[in-house]
Biopython code that builds the backbone (N, CA, C, O; Angstrom):
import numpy as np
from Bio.PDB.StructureBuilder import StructureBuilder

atoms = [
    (1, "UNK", "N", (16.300, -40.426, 11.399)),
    (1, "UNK", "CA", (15.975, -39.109, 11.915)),
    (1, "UNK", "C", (15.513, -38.184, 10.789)),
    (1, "UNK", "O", (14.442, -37.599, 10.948)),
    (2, "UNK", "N", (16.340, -37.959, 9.469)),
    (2, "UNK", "CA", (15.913, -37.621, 8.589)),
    (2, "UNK", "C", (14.458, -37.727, 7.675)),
    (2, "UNK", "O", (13.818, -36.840, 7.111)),
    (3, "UNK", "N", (14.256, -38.994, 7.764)),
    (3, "UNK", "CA", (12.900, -39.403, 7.380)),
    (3, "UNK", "C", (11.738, -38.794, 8.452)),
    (3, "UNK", "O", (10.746, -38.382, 7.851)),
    (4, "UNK", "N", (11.691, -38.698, 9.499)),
    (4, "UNK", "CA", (10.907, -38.510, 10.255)),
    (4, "UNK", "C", (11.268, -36.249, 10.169)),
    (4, "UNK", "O", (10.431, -35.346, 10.145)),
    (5, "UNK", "N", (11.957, -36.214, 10.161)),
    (5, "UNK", "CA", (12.026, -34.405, 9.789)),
    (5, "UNK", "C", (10.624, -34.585, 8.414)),
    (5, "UNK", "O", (9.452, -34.241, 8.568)),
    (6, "UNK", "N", (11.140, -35.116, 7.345)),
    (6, "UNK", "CA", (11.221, -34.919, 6.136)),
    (6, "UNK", "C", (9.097, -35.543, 5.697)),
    (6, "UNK", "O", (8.403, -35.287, 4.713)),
    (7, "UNK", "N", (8.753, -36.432, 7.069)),
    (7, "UNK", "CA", (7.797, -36.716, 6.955)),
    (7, "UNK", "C", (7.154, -35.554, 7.913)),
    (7, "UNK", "O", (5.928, -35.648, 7.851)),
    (8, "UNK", "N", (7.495, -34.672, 8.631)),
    (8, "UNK", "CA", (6.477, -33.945, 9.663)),
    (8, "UNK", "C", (7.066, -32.633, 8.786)),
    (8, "UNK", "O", (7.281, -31.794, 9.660)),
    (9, "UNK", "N", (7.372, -32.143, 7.705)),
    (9, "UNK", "CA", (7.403, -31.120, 6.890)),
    (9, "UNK", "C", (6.633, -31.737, 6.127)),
    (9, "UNK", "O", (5.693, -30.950, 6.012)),
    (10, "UNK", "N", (6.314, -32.960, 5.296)),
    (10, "UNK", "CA", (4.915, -32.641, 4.530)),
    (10, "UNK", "C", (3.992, -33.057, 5.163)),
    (10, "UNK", "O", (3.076, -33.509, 4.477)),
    (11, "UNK", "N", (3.815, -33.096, 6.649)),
    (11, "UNK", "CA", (2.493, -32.668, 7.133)),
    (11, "UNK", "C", (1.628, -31.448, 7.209)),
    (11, "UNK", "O", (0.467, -31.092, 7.007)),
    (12, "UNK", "N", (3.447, -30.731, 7.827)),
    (12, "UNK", "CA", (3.036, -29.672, 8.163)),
    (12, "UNK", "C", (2.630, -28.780, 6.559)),
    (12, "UNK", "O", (2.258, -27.621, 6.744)),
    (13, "UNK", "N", (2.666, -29.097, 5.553)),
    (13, "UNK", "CA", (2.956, -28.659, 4.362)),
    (13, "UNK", "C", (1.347, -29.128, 3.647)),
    (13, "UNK", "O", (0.738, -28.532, 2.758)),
    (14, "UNK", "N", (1.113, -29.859, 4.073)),
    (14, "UNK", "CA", (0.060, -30.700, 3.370)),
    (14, "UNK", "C", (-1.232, -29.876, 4.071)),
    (14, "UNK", "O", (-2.142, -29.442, 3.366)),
    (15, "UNK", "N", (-1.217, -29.707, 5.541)),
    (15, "UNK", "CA", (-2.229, -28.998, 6.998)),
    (15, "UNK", "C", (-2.294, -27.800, 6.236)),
    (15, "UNK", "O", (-3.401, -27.551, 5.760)),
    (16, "UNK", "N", (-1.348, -26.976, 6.001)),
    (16, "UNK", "CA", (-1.333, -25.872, 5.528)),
    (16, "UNK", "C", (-1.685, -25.527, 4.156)),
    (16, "UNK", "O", (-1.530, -24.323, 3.950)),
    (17, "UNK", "N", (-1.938, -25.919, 3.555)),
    (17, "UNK", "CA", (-2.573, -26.013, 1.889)),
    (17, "UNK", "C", (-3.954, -26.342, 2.247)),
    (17, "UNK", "O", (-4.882, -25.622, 1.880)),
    (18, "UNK", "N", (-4.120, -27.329, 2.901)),
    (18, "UNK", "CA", (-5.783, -27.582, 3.628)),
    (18, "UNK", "C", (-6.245, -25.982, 4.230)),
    (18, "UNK", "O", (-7.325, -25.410, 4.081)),
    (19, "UNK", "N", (-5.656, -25.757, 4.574)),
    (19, "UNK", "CA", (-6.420, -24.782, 5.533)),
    (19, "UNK", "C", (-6.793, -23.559, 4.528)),
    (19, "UNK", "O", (-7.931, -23.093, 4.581)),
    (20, "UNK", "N", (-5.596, -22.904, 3.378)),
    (20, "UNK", "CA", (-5.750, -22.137, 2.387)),
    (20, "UNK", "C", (-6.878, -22.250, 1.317)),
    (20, "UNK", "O", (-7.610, -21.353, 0.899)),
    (21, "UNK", "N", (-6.840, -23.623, 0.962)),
    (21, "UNK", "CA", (-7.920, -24.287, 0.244)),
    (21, "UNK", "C", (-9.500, -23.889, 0.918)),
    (21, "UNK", "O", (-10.436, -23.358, 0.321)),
    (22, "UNK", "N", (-9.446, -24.317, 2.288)),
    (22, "UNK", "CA", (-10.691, -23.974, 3.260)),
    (22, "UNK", "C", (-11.177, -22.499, 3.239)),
    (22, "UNK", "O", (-12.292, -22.008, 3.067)),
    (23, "UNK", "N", (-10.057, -22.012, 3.453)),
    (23, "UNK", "CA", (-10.383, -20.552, 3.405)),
    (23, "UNK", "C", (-10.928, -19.563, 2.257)),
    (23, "UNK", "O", (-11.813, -18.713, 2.152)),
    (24, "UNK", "N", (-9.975, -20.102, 1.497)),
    (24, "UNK", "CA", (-10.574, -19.863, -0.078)),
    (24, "UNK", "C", (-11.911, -20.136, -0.317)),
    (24, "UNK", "O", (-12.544, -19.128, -0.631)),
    (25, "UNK", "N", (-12.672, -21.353, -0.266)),
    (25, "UNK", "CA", (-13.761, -22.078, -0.218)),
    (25, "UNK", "C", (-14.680, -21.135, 0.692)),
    (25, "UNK", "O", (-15.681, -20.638, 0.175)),
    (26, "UNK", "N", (-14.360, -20.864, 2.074)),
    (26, "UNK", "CA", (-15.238, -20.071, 2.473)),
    (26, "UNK", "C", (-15.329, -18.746, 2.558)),
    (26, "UNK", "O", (-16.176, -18.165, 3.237)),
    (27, "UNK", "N", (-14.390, -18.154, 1.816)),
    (27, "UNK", "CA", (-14.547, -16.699, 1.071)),
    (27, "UNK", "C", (-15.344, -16.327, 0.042)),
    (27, "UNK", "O", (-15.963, -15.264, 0.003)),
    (28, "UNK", "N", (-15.355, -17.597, -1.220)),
    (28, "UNK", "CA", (-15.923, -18.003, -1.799)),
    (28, "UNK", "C", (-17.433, -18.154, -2.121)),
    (28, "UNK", "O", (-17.979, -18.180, -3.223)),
    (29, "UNK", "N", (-18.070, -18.265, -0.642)),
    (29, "UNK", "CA", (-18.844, -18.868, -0.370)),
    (29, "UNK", "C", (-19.962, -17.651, 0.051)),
    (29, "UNK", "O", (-21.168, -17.500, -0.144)),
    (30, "UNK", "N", (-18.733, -16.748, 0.842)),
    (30, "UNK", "CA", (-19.235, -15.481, 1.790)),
    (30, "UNK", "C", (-19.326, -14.364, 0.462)),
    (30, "UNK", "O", (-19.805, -13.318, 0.899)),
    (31, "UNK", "N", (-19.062, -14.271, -0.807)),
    (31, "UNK", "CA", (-18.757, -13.156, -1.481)),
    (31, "UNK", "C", (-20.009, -13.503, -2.476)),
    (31, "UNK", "O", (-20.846, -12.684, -2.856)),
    (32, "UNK", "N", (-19.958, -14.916, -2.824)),
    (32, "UNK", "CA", (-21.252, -15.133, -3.305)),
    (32, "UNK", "C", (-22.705, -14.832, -2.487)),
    (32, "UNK", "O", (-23.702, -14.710, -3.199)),
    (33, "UNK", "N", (-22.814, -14.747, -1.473)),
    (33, "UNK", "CA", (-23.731, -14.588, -0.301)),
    (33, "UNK", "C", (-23.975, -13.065, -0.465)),
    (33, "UNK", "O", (-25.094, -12.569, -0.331)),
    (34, "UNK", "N", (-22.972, -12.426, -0.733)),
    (34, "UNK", "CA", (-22.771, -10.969, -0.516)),
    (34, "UNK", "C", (-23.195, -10.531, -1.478)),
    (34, "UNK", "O", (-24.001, -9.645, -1.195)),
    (35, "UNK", "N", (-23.015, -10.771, -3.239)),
    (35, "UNK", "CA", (-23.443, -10.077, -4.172)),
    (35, "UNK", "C", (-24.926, -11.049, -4.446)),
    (35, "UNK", "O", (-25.648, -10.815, -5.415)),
    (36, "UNK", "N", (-25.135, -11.795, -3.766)),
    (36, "UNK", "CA", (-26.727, -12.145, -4.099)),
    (36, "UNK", "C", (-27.830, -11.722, -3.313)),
    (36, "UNK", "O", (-29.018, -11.733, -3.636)),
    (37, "UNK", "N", (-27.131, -11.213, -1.861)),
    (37, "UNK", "CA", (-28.259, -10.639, -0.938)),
    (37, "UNK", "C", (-28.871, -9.264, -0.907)),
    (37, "UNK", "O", (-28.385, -8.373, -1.605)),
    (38, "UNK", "N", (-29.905, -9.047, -0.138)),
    (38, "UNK", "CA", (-30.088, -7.414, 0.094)),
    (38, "UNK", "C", (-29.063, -7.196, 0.813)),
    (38, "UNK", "O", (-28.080, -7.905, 1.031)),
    (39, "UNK", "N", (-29.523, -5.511, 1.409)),
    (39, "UNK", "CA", (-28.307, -4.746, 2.004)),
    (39, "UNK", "C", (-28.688, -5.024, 3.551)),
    (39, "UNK", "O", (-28.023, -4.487, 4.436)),
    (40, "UNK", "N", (-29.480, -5.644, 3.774)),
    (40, "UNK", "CA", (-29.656, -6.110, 4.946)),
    (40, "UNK", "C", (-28.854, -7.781, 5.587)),
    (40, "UNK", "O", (-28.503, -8.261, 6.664)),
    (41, "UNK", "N", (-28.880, -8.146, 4.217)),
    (41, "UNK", "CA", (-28.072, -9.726, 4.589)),
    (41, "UNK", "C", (-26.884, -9.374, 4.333)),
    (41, "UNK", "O", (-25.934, -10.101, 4.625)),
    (42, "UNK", "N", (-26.727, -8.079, 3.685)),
    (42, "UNK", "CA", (-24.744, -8.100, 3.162)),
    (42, "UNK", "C", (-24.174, -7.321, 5.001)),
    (42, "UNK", "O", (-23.132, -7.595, 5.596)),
    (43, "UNK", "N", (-25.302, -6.341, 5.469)),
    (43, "UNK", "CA", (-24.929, -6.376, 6.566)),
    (43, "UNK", "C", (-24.538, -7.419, 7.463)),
    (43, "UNK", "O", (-23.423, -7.546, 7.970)),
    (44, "UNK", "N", (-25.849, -8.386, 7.673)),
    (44, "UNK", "CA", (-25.998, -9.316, 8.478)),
    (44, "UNK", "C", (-24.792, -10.363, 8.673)),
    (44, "UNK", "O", (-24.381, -10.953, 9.672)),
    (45, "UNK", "N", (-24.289, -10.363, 7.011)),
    (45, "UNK", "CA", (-23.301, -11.216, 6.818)),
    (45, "UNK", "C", (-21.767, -10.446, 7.301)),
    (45, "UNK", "O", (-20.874, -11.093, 7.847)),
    (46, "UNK", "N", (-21.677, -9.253, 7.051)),
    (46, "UNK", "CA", (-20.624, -8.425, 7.418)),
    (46, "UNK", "C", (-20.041, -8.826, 9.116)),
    (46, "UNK", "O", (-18.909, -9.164, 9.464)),
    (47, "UNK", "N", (-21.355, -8.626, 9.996)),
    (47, "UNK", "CA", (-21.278, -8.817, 11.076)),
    (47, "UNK", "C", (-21.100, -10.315, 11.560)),
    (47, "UNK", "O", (-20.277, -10.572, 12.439)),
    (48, "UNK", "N", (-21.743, -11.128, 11.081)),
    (48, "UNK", "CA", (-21.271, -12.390, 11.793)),
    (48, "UNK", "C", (-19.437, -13.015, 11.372)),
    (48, "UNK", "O", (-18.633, -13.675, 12.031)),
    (49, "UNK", "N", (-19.372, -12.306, 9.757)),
    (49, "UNK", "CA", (-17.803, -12.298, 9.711)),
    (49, "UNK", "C", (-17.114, -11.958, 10.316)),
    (49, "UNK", "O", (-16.198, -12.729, 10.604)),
    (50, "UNK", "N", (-17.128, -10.372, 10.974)),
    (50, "UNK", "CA", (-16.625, -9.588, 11.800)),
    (50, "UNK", "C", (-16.197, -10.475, 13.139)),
    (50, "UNK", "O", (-15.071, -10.504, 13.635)),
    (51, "UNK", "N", (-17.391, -11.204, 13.608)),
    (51, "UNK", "CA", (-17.383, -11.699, 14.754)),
    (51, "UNK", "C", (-16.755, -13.116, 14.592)),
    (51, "UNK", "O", (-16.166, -13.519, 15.595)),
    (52, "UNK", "N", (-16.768, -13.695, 13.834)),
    (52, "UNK", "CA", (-15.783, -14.811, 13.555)),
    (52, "UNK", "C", (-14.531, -15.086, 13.582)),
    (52, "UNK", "O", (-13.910, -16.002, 14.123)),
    (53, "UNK", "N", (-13.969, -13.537, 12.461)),
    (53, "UNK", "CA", (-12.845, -13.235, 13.065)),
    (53, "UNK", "C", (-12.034, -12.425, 14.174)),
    (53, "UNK", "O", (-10.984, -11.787, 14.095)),
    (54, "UNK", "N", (-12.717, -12.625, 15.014)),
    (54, "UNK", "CA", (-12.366, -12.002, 16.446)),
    (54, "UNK", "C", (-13.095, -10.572, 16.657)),
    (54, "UNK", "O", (-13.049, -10.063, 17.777)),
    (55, "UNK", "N", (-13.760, -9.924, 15.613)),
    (55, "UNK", "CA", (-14.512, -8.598, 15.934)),
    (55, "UNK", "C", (-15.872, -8.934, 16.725)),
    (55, "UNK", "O", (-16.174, -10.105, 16.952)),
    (56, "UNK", "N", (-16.561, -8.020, 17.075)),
    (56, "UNK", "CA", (-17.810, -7.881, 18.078)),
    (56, "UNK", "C", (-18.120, -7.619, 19.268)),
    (56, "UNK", "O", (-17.709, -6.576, 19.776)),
    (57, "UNK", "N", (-18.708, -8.275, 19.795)),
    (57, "UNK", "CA", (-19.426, -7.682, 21.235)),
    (57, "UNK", "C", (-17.520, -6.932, 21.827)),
    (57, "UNK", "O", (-17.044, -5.798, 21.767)),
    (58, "UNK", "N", (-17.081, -7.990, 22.235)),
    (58, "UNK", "CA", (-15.815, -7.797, 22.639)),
    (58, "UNK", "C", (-14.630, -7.009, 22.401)),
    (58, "UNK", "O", (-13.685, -6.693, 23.124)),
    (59, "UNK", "N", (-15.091, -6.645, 20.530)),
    (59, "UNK", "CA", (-13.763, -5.688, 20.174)),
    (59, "UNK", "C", (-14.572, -4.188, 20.516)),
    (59, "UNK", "O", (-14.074, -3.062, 20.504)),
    (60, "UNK", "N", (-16.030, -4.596, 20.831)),
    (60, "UNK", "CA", (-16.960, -3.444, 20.810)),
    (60, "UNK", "C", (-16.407, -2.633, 22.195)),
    (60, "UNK", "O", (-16.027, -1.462, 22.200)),
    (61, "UNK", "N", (-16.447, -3.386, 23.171)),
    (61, "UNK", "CA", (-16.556, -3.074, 24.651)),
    (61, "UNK", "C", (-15.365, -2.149, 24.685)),
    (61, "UNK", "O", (-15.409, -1.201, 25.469)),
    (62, "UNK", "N", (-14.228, -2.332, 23.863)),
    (62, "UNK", "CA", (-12.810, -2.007, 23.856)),
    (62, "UNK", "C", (-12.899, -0.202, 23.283)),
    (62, "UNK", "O", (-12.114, 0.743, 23.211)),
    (63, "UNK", "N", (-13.969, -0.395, 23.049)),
    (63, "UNK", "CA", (-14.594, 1.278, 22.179)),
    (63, "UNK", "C", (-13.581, 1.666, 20.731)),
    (63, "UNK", "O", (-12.521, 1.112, 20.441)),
    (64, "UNK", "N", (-14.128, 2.541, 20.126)),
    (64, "UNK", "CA", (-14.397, 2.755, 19.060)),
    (64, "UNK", "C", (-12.592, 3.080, 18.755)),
    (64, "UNK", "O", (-12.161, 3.560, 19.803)),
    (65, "UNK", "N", (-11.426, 2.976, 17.683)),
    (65, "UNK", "CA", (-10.291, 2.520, 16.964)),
    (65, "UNK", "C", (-10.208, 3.748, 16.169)),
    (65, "UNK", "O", (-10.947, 3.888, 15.194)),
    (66, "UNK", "N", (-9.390, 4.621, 16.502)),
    (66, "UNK", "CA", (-9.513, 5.912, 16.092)),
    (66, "UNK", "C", (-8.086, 5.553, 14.807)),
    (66, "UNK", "O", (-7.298, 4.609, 14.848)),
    (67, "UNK", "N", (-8.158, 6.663, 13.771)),
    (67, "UNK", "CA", (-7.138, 6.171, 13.268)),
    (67, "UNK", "C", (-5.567, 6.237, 13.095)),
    (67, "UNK", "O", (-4.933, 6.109, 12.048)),
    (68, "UNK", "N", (-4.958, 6.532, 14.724)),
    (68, "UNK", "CA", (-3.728, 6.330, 14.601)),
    (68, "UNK", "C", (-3.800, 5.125, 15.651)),
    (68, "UNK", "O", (-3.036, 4.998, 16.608)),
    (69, "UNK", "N", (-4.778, 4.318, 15.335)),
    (69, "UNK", "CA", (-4.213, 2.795, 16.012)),
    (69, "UNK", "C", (-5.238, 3.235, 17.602)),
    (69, "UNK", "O", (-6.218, 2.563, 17.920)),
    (70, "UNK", "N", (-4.801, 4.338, 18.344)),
    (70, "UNK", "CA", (-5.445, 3.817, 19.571)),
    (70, "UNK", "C", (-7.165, 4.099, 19.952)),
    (70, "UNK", "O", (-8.028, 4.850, 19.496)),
    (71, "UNK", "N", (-7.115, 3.043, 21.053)),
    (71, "UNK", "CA", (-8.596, 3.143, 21.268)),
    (71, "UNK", "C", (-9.020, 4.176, 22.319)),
    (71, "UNK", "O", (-8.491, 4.513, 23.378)),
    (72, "UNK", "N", (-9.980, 4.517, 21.786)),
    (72, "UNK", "CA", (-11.014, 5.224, 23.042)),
    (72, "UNK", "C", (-11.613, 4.918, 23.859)),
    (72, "UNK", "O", (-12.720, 4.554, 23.462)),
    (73, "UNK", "N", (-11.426, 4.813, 25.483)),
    (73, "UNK", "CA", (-12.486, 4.376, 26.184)),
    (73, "UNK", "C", (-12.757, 5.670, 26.890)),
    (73, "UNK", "O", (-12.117, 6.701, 27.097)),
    (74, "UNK", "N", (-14.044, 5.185, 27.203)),
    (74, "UNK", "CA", (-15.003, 6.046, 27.612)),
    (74, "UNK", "C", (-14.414, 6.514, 28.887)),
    (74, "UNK", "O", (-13.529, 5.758, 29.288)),
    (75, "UNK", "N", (-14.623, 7.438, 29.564)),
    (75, "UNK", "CA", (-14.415, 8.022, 30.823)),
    (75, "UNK", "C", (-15.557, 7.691, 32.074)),
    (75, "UNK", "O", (-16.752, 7.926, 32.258)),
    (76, "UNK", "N", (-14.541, 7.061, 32.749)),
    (76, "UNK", "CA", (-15.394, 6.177, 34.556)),
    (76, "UNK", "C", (-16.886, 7.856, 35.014)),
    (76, "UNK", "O", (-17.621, 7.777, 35.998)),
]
sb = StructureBuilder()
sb.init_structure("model")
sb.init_model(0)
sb.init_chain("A")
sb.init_seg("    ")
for serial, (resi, resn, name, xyz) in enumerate(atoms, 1):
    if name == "N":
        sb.init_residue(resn, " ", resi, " ")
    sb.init_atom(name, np.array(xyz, "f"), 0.0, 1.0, " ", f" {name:<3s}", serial, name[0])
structure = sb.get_structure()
């Protein structure tokens, strides 16, 4: 029983260093993109990040994030 704990903690241990590594790599990747482009690709790039990580059309619709946290929607 022990062995089998002790083997699905360095999975889970091993998955998780992968994924940090990945992320790193594609931060990496995005920052180099960023200080080599115009201000049109650092936009371009801003936005498809945005939308990758869950921002865009969708966080759009939700209207504009005022800054004590709540949102504004528009009036029916």
């Amino acid at each position: 029983m022990q062995h089998m704990l002790t083997t699905g903690l360095a999975l889970v241990t091993v998955l998780g260093v992968a994924k940090v590594v990945r992320d790193w790599l594609i931060l990496r990747q995005v920052r180099a993109a960023m200080d080599a482009g115009s201000a049109e690709d650092r936009v371009r790039i801003g936005m498809r990040l945005a939308e990758a990580l869950g921002g865009g059309p969708a966080a759009e619709a939700a209207g504009p994030e005022q800054p004590g946290g709540e949102v504004v929607r528009p009036r029916p």
